[in-house]
N, C-alpha and C positions, 0 to 999 in steps of 0.2 A: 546337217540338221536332221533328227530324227523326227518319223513320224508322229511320235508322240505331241512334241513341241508345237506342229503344225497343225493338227485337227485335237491336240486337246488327251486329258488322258483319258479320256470316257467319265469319268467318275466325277458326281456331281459332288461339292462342298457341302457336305453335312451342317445341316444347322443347329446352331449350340443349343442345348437344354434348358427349358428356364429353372430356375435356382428352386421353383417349388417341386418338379418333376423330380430335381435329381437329389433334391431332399428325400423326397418320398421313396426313389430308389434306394437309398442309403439307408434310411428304415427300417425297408424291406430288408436289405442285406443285414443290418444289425437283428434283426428277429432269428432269419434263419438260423445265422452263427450263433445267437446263444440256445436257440433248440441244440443245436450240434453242441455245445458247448457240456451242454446238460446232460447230454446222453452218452457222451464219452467219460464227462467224470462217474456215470453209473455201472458201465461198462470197467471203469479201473476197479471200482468197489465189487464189482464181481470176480477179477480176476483178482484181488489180493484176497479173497473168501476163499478159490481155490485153492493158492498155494499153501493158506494156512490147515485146510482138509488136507493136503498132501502132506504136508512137512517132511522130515525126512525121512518116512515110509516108501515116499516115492517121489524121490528126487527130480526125475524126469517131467513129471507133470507141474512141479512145484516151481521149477526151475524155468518150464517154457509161460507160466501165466506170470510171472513175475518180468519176462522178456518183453510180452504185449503191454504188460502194464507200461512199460517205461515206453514204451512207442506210442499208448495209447495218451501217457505224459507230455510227450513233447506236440502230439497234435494239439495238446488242449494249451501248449503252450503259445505257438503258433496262432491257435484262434483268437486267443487274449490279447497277443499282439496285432491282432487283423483286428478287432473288434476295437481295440483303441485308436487306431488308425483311423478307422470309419468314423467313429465318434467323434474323433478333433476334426475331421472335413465334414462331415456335418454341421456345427456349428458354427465354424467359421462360413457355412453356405447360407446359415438362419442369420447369420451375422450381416452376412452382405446383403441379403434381403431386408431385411430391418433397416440397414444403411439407405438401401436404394429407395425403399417406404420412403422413409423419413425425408432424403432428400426431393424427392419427387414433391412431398407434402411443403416442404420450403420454398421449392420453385414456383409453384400454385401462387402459396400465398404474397411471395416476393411481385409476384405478375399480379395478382392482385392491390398490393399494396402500390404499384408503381401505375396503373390504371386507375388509382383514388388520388394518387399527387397531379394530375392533369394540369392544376392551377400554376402559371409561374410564381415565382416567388414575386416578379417587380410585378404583377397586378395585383398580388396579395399587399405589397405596401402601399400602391396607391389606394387601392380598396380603404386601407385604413386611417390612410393620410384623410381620406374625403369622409370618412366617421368621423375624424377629430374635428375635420373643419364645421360640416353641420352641425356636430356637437357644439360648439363655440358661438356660433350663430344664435342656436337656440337657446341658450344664456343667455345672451345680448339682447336677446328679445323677451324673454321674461323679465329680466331685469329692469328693459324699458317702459314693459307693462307694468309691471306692479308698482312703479317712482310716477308719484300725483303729478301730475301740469296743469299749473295755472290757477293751484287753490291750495290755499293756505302757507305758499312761502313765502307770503309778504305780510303777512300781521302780525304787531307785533305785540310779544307775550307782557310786554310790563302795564301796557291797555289794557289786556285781559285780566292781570291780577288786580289792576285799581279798579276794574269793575267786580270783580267777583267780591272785595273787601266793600265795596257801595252795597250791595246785593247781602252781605252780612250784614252792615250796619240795619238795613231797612228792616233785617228780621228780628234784630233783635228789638228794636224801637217798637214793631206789632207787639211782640212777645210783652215788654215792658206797659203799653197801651192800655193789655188785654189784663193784665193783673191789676192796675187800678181800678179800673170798671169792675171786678169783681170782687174788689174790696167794699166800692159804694153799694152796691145791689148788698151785698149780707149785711152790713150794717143798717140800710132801711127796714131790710125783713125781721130783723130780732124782735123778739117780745118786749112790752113795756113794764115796766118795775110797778107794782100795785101800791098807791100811795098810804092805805091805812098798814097799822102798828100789825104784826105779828101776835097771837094768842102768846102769853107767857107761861111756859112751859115748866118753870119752876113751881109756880103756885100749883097747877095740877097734879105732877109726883109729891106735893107736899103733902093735899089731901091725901091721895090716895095709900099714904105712907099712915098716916095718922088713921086709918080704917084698917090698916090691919093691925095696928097695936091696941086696936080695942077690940076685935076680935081674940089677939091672944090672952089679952088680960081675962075676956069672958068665959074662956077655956080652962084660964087655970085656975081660977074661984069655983 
């Protein structure tokens, strides 16, 4: 058995990163690479400027920046491929973080909701069973109240109508009473008829007809 196994390797287990650290390291690393990213594609744009200065005047110089160029192509090929790498673990790390929100946020409320069910169910039924009962109750007691006792279920209606028709008769026999009596009362008050003759009114427009036909006769002589 080696020493190791028995006191241990020295080395303490590293504790894992939380998901927000190594986002943020991931970041970081995506910023750099595309600084680098940027400065390499300006760096090729520099060296295909020389070669075309060169051309075939001077093969030598036109030939080794066209060399760097393609070296300086595959680095940026590389970074592209580094920078997408980063990219997709990154968000699969904002991914898991989100998940683990989210579920953290269910558990709360799940512990929540199961600290509001405290009630059983069978005390919830009898709780309701005993609403219905006092409910019924207190019908039966309204009911009792507002039903008369002891008045007016025994008299009977055909008594009532032969008196109410007695109770018509009597008013109309006033009513009939009351209009003879005030037949005799205006028939004593009337004026009495004046027993001498009338003035004869013929004889008067006789004269008075006979006055003016001697007035016109005097007119027209």
């Amino acid at each position: 058995m080696s020493f190791a196994k028995i006191f241990g390797s020295g080395k303490k287990k590293e504790e894992a990163p939380s998901t927000q650290d190594a986002i943020q390291k991931l970041r970081t690393t995506e910023e750099m690479l595309t600084k680098k990213s940027e400065f390499i594609e300006k760096k090729i744009s520099a060296e295909i400027q020389t070669a075309k200065k060169a051309g075939t005047k001077n093969k030598r110089v036109a030939l080794n920046a066209l060399k760097r160029k393609k070296r300086l192509e595959k680095q940026l090929q590389q970074i592209d491929g580094t920078l997408s790498t980063i990219e997709f673990q990154r968000e699969a790390l904002e991914n898991a973080n989100t998940n683990t929100e989210v579920l953290k946020t269910m558990g709360y409320a799940a512990k929540a909701l199961k600290s509001a069910h405290q009630i059983d169910v069978d005390d919830v039924h009898d709780m309701m069973d005993d609403i219905s009962e006092q409910t019924e109750l207190a019908n039966e007691i309204s009911d009792a109240i507002s039903n008369s006792v002891g008045f007016g279920n025994d008299v009977d209606e055909d008594e009532l109508f032969a008196e109410l028709e007695e109770l018509e008769q009597e008013e109309l026999d006033e009513n009939l009473l009351g209009v003879g009596t005030t037949t005799n009362v205006t028939a004593q008050e009337l004026p009495s008829v004046p027993d001498n003759d009338l003035p004869e009114r013929t004889t008067t427009k006789k004269v008075a007809d006979d006055d003016d036909m001697a007035q016109l006769a005097a007119w027209a002589s």
